[in-house]
C-alpha positions in Angstrom: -29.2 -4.1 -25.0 -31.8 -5.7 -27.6 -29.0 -5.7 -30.2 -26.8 -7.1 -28.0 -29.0 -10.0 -26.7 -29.9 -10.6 -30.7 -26.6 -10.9 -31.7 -25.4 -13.6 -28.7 -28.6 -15.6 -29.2 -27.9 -15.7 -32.7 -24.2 -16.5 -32.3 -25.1 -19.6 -29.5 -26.6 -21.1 -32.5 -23.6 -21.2 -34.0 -21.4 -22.4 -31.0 -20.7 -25.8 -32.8 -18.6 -24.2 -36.0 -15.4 -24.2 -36.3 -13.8 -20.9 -36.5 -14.3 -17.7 -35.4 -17.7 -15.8 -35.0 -17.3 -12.7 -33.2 -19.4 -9.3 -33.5 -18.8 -6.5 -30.7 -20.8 -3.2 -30.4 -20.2 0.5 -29.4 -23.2 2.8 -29.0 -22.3 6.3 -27.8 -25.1 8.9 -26.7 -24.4 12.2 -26.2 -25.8 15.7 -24.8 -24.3 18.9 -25.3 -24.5 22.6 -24.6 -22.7 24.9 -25.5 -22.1 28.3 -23.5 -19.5 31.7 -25.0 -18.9 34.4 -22.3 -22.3 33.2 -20.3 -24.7 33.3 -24.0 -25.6 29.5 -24.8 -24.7 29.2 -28.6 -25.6 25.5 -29.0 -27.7 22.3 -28.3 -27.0 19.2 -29.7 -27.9 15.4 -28.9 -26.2 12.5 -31.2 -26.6 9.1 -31.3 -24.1 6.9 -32.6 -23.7 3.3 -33.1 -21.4 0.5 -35.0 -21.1 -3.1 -34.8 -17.8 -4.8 -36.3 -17.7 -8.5 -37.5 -14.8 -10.8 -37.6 -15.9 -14.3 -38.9 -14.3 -17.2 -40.9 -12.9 -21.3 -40.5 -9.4 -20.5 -41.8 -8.7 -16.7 -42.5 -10.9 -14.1 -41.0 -12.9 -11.5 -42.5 -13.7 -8.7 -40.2 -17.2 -6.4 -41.5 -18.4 -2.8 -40.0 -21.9 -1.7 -40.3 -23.5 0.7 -38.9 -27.4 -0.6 -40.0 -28.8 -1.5 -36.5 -31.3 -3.4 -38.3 -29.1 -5.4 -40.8 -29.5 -9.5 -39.5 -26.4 -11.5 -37.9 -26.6 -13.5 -40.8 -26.2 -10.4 -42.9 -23.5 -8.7 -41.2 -21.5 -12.8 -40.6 -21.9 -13.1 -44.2 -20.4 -10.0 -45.2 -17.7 -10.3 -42.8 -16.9 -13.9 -44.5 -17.1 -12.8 -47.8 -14.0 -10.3 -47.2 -11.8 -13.0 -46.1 -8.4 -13.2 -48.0 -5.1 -14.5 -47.2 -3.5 -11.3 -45.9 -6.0 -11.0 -43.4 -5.8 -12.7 -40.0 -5.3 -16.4 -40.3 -7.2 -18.8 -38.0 -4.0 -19.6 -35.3 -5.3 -16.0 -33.9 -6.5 -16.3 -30.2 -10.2 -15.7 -29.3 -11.6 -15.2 -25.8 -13.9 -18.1 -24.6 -16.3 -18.8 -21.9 -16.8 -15.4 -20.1 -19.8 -13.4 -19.9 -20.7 -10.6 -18.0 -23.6 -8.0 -18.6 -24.0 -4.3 -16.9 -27.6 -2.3 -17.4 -27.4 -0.1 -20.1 -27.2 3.9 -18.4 -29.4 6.8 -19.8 -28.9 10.3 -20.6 -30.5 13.2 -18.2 -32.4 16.1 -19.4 -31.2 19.1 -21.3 -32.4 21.2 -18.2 -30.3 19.8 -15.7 -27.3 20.0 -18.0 -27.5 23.7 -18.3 -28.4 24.4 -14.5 -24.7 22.7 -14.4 -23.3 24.5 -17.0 -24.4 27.5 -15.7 -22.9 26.7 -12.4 -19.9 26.0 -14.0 -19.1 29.3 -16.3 -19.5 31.1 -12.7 -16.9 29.3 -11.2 -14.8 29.9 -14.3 -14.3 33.7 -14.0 -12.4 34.5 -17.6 -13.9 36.5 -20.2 -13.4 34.9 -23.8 -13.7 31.3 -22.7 -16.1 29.1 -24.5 -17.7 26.1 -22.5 -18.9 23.0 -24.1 -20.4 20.7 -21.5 -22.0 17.0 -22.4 -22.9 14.1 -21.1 -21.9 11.1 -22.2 -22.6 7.3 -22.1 -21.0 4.3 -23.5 -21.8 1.1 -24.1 -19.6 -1.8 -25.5 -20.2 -5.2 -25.7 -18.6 -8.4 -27.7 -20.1 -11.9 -28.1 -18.6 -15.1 -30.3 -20.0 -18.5 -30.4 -17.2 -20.0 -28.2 -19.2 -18.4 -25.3 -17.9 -14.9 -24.7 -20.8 -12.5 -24.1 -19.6 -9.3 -22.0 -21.6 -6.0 -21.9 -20.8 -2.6 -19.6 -22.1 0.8 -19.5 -20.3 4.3 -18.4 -21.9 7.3 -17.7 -19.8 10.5 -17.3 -19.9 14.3 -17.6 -17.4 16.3 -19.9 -16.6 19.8 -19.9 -14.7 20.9 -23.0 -12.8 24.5 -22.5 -11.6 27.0 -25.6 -9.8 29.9 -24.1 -6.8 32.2 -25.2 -5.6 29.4 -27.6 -5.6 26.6 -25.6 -8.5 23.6 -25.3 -9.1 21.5 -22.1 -11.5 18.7 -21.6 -12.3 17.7 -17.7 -14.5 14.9 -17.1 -15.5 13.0 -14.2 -17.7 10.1 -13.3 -19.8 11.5 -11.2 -22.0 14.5 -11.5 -20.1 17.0 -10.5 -16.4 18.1 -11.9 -13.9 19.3 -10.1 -12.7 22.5 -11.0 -9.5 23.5 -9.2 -6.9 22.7 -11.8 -8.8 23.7 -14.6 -8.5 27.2 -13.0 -5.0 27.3 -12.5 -3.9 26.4 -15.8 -6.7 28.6 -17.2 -4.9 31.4 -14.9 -1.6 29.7 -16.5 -3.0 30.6 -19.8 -3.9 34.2 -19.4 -0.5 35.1 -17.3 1.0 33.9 -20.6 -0.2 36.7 -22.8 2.6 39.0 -23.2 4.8 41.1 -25.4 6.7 39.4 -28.1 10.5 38.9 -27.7 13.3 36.6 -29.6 14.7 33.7 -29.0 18.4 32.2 -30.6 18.9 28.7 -31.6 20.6 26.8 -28.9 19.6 24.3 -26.0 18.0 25.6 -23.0 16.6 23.8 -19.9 12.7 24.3 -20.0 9.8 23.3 -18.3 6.8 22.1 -19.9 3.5 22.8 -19.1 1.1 19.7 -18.7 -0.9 20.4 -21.7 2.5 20.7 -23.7 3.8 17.3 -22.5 0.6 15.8 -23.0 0.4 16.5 -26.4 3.4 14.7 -26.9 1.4 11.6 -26.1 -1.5 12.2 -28.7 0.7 9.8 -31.2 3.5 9.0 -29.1 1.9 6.3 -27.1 3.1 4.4 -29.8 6.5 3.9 -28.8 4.9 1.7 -26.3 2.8 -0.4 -28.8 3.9 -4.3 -28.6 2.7 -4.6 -32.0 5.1 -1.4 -33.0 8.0 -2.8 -31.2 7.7 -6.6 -32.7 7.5 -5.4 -36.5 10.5 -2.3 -35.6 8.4 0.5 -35.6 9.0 1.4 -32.2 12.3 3.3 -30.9 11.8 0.7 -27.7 11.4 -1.9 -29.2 13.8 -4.8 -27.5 14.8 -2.3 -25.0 12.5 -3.8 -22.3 14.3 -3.6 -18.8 16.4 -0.3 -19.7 16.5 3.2 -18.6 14.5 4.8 -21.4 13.6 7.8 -18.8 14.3 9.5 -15.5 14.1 8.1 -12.1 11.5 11.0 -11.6 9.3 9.4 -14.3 6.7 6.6 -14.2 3.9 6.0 -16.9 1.3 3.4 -16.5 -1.9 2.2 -18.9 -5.2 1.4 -17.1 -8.3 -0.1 -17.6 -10.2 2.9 -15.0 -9.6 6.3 -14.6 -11.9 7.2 -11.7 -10.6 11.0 -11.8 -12.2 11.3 -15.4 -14.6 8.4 -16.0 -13.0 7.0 -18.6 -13.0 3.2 -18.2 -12.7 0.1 -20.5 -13.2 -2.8 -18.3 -12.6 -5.1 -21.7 -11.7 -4.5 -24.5 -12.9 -5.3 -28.1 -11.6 -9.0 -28.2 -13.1 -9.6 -24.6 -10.2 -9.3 -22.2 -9.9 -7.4 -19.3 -8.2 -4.5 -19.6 -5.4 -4.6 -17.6 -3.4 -2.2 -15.3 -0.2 -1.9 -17.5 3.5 -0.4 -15.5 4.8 0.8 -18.8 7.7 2.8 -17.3 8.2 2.7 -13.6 11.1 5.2 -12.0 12.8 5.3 -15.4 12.7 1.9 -16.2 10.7 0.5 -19.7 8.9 -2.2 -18.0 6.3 -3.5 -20.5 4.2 -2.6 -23.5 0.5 -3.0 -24.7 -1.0 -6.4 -26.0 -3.5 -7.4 -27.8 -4.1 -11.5 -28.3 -2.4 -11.3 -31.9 1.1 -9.6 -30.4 1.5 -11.4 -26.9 0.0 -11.9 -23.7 -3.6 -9.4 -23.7 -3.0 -6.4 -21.5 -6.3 -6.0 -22.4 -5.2 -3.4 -25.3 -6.8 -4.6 -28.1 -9.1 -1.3 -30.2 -9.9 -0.4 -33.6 -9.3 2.9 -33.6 -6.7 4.7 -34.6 -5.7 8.5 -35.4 -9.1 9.8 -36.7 -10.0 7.3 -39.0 -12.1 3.9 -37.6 -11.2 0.9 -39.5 -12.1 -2.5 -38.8 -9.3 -4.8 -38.3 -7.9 -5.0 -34.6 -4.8 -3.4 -33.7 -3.1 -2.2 -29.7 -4.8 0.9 -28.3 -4.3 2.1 -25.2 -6.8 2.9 -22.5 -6.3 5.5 -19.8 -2.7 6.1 -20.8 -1.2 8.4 -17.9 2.1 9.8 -16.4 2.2 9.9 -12.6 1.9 13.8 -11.0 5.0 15.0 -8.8 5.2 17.1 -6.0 5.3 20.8 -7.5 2.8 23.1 -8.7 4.2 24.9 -12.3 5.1 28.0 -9.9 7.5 25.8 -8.5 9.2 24.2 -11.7 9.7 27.8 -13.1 11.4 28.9 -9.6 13.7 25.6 -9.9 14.1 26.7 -13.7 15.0 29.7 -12.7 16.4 31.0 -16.3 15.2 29.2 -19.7 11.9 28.7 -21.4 8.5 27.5 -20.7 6.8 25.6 -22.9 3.0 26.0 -23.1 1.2 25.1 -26.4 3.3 22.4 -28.8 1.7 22.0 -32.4 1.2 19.1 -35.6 0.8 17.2 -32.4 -0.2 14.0 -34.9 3.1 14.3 -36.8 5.5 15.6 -34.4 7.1 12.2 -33.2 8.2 9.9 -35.3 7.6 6.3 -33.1 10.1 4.4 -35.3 13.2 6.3 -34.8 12.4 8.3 -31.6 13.0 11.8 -33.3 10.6 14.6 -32.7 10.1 18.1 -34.0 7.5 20.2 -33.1 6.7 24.0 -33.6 5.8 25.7 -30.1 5.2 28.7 -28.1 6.9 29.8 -24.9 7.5 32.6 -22.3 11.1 33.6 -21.7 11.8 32.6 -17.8 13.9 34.8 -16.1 14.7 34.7 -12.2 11.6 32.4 -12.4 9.3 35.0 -14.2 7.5 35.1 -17.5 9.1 38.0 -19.4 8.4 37.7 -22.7 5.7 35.4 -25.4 8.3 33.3 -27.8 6.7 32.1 -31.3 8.0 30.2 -34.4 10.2 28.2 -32.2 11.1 24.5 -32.7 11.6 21.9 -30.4 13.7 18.8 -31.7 15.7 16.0 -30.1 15.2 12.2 -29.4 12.6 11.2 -27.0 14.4 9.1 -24.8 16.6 11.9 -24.1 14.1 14.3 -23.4 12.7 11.9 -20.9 16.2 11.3 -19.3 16.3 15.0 -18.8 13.7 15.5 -16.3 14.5 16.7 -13.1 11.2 17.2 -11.9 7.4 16.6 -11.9 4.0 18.8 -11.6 1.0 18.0 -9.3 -1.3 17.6 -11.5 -2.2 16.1 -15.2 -3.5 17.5 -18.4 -6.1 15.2 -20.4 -6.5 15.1 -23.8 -9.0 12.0 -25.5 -8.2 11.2 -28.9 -9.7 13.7 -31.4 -13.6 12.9 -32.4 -13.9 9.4 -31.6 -13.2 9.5 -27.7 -12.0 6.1 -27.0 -8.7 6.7 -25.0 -7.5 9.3 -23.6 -3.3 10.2 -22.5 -2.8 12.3 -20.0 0.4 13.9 -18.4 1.7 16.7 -15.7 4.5 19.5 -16.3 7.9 18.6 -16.0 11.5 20.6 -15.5 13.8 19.5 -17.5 17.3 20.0 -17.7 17.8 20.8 -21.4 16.3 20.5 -24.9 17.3 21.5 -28.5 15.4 24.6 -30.0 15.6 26.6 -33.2 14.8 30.3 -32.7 12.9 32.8 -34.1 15.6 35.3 -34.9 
């Protein structure tokens, strides 16, 4: 909060320059524990913060320090002295006028963390599972000298799962998680464990688990990118108002997710982050903006893939497929015969967001009268998206999370879905 107040005070000083004169703020602190079959294994408690500059009269230079104690004039300076004519030139829209400031929230103790964990691995009753559980709160905040000062706060609880292969997170806002579909995809996981078989090239119908489809999403959210569909790096790009998916399908992007915690009530230019229809019943209804590539959803970051950079790009938020009506039980009844899809892999190269190919390695069980038989590996799963998505015939109950890798500044999350067939490349 002191860095925060220092850095609008400072910036008010400047409010009669031309330009642009913008520094926003993350600070992340986190507590962890870590627990293998019941045996804690780890502590750990990080603090991390980084303050990004974008400044200039007729181009913009953007600066990233992470020096808490470097001056705004240091930071401004540096931020100026980077400005070139590729960068951002001055027509660029800036938020003005707003302000809005939430109390910065503070972690609990270690003790009461592991009385939770604890809790937790008994309610989780698989041997070989490794829990990690933190807590974690974020704070953001962005002030310029055209009046924009907004601050907010988030606390939540995250439970991070390794077990037989496959890694969950579960989070929630308040302090305790709920449980109930981590169990059943953990008991998902374990039922999958069984002898190896073959599998011939050919196209099969399939359902995918949640944390399959999700993973699809990792890097594929870019397919819904504005900036990605105005420069022709997006498969949808100009394809706004056409069936891109199934009736049974609807994706949205929003600024809240109250079952996980995750919330961005702004983002990094100051907007409010939006509630975004992205494809409703099939239809591609809209995309993510930030104030560079159209009217702000509220979808402006600086983060992408595992690297943080500095200049502003479109991120999404909470970035989520709506559940169906059937439990995975019921998607391998109505499959009946085919393959299900559990783990995909290369989940960060697997799509490729200009054309709308993707090819991914996988595993599966063999589904036969409904049943797993047989544990399928060094298959391949290829085809265009759209057509993937047009072959869905039906939706699971419940979604799959996955934040981006490291950083934790989105997250995508999706259900399991039947669909009707897809391309594979066997293993014999």
């Amino acid at each position: 909060m002191e860095i925060f107040k220092r850095y609008r005070d400072y910036l008010q000083t400047l409010k009669d320059q031309e330009g642009l004169y913008e520094v926003n703020g993350e600070h992340r602190s986190l507590l962890s524990i870590e627990y293998t079959d019941g045996v804690r294994t780890a502590v750990k408690a990080t603090d991390e913060s980084s303050l990004y500059a974008r400044a200039g009269n007729t181009n913009l230079g953007s600066a990233l320090s992470q020096c808490l104690t470097e001056s705004p004039e240091e930071l401004l300076a540096t931020a100026i002295s980077m400005c070139t004519d590729s960068l951002v030139p001055m027509s660029a829209k800036y938020q003005s006028h707003q302000s809005n400031y939430e109390a910065v929230q503070h972690l609990g103790s270690a003790q009461e963390l592991e009385e939770q964990l604890k809790a937790i691995d008994k309610e989780l009753p698989f041997d070989g599972k490794t829990l990690n559980l933190q807590e974690v709160v974020e704070t953001r905040w962005v002030c310029n000298q055209h009046g924009l000062a907004r601050q907010f706060s988030r606390k939540r609880l995250e439970l991070d799962v390794d077990y037989l292969g496959l890694h969950w997170n579960c989070s929630a806002s308040a302090a305790a998680l709920d449980l109930s579909n981590l169990k059943i995809d953990m008991e998902d996981q374990r039922q999958n464990q069984l002898p190896l078989g073959h599998c011939s090239s050919g196209v099969y119908p399939a359902v995918f688990s949640n944390f399959a489809f999700t993973k699809f999403w990792v890097t594929g959210w870019q397919l819904f990118s504005g900036l990605a569909q105005q420069n022709g790096a997006s498969a949808f790009g100009g394809r706004i108002g056409e069936h891109i998916a199934s009736a049974q399908l609807s994706l949205f992007d929003v600024a809240e997710d109250g079952d996980t915690g995750y919330a961005y009530p702004f983002d990094c230019e100051g907007r409010n982050g939006e509630a975004v229809p992205l494809i409703q019943h099939g239809v591609l209804t809209s995309a993510l903006h930030n104030m560079s590539t159209g009217e702000s959803t509220g979808n402006a970051g600086r983060t992408l893939g595992l690297v943080k950079g500095n200049a502003i790009s479109v991120t999404p938020k909470n970035f989520l497929f709506d559940c169906g009506a059937f439990s995975t039980k019921e998607l391998l009844a109505k499959l009946d015969d085919g393959l299900y899809i559990f783990d995909v892999f290369d989940e960060f190269h697997g799509i490729n967001v200009a054309s709308g190919q993707f090819s991914f390695p996988c595993k599966a069980a063999r589904i036969v009268n409904g049943e797993k038989t047989e544990l399928l590996e060094g298959l391949t799963i290829n085809g265009h998206i759209s057509d993937l998505l047009q072959a869905v015939q039906a939706v699971g109950d419940h979604r799959c999370y996955m934040p981006l890798l490291m950083h934790q500044c989105w997250q995508v999350g999706a259900p399991a879905i039947l669909v009707s067939e897809v391309q594979v490349t066997g293993n014999e």
